[in-house]
C-alpha positions as CSV (number, residue, x, y, z in Angstrom):
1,X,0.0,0.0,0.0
2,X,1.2,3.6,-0.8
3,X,1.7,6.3,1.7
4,X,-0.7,8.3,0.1
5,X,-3.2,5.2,0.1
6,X,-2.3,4.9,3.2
7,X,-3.3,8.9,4.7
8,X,-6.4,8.3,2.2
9,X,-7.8,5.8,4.6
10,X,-6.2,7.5,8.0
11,X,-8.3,10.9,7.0
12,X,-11.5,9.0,5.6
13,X,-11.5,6.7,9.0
14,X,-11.0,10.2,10.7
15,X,-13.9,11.6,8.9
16,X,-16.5,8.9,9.6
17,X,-15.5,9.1,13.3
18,X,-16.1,12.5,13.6
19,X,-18.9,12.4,11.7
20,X,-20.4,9.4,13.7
21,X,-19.4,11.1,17.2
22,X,-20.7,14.4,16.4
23,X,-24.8,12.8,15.3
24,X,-25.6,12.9,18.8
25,X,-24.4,16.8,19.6
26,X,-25.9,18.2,16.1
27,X,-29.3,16.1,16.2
28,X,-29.6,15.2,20.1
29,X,-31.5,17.8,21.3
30,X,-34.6,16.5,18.6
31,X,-34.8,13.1,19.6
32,X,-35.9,11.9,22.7
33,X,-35.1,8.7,24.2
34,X,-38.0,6.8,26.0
35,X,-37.2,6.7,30.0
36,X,-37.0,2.8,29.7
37,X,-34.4,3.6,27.3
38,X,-32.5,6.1,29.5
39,X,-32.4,3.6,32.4
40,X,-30.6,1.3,30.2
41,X,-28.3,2.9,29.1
42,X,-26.9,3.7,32.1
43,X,-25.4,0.4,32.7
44,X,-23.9,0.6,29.4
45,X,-20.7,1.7,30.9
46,X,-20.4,-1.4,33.3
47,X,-21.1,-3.3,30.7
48,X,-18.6,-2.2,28.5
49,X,-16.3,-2.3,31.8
50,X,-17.1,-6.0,32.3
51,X,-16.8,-7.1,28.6
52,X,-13.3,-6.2,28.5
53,X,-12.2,-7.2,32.1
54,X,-13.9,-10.2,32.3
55,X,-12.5,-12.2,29.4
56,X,-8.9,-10.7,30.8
57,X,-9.6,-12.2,34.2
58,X,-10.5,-16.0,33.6
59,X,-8.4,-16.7,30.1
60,X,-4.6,-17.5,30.0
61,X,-2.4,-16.4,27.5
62,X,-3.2,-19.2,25.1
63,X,-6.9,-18.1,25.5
64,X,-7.5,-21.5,27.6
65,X,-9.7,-21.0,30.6
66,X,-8.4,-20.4,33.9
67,X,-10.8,-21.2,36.7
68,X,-8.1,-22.2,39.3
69,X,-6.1,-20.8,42.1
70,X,-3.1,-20.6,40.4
71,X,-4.9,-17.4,38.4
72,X,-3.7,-14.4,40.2
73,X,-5.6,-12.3,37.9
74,X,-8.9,-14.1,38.5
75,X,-8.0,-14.3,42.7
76,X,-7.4,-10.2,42.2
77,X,-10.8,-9.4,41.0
78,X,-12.4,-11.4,43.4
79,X,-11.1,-9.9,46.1
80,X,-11.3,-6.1,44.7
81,X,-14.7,-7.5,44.0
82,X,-15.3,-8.4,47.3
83,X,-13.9,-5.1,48.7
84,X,-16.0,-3.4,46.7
85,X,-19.1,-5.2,48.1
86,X,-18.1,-4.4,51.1
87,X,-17.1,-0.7,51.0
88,X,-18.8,0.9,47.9
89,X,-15.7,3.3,46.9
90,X,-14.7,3.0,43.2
91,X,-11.1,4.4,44.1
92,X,-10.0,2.5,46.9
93,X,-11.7,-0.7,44.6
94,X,-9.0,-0.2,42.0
95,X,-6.5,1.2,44.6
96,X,-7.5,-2.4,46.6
97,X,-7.7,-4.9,43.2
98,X,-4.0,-3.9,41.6
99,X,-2.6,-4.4,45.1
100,X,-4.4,-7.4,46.0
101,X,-3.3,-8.8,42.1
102,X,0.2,-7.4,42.5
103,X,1.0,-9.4,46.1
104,X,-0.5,-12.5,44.4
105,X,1.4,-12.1,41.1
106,X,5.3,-11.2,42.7
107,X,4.2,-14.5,45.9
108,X,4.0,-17.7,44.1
109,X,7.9,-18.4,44.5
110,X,6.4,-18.0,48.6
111,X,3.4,-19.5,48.0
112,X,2.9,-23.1,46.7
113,X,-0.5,-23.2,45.4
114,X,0.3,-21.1,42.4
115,X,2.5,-23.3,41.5
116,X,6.3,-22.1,41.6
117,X,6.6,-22.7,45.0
118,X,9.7,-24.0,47.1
């Protein structure tokens, strides 16, 4: 492909995503959204959230699945997970989940169950 092909497609992909981002500020104020459909959409972001943690928690690098408790990415979510349940603060959840996944990545050489152990 040719450079100039190639800034062709890098100003016509730039175009369309303007012009697909912008719909909803030039036109938004004319349609109305149903109040069912409001409510929705406001666990569209936690959705999103969970469609691209999840698959990143419970799949190894091969893409097999990893239920076990040698999965210190799984074993992290749970407990930030957990914390969350149990204190409600989205800052101290992520604050709580990388530490909790960092201890359990950097112990398996202390810690036999993962594994790597003495």
């Amino acid at each position: 492909m040719a450079d100039w092909e190639i800034w062709i497609v890098i100003l016509v992909l730039g175009v369309a995503t303007a012009c697909t981002r912008s719909t909803f500020w030039l036109i938004g104020h004319r349609v109305t959204i149903p109040p069912r459909v409001q409510e929705m959409l406001r666990y569209a972001p936690a959705c999103a959230l969970a469609a691209i943690v999840g698959p990143d928690l419970v799949l190894g690098q091969q893409g097999e699945l990893q239920l076990g408790l040698d999965n210190p990415k799984l074993l992290g979510g749970l407990a930030a997970l957990g914390y969350y349940l149990w204190r409600r603060n989205m800052l101290q959840t992520i604050v709580f989940g990388m530490l909790a996944f960092t201890v359990l990545r950097l112990w398996p050489a202390y810690w036999p169950v993962f594994g790597h152990g003495a």
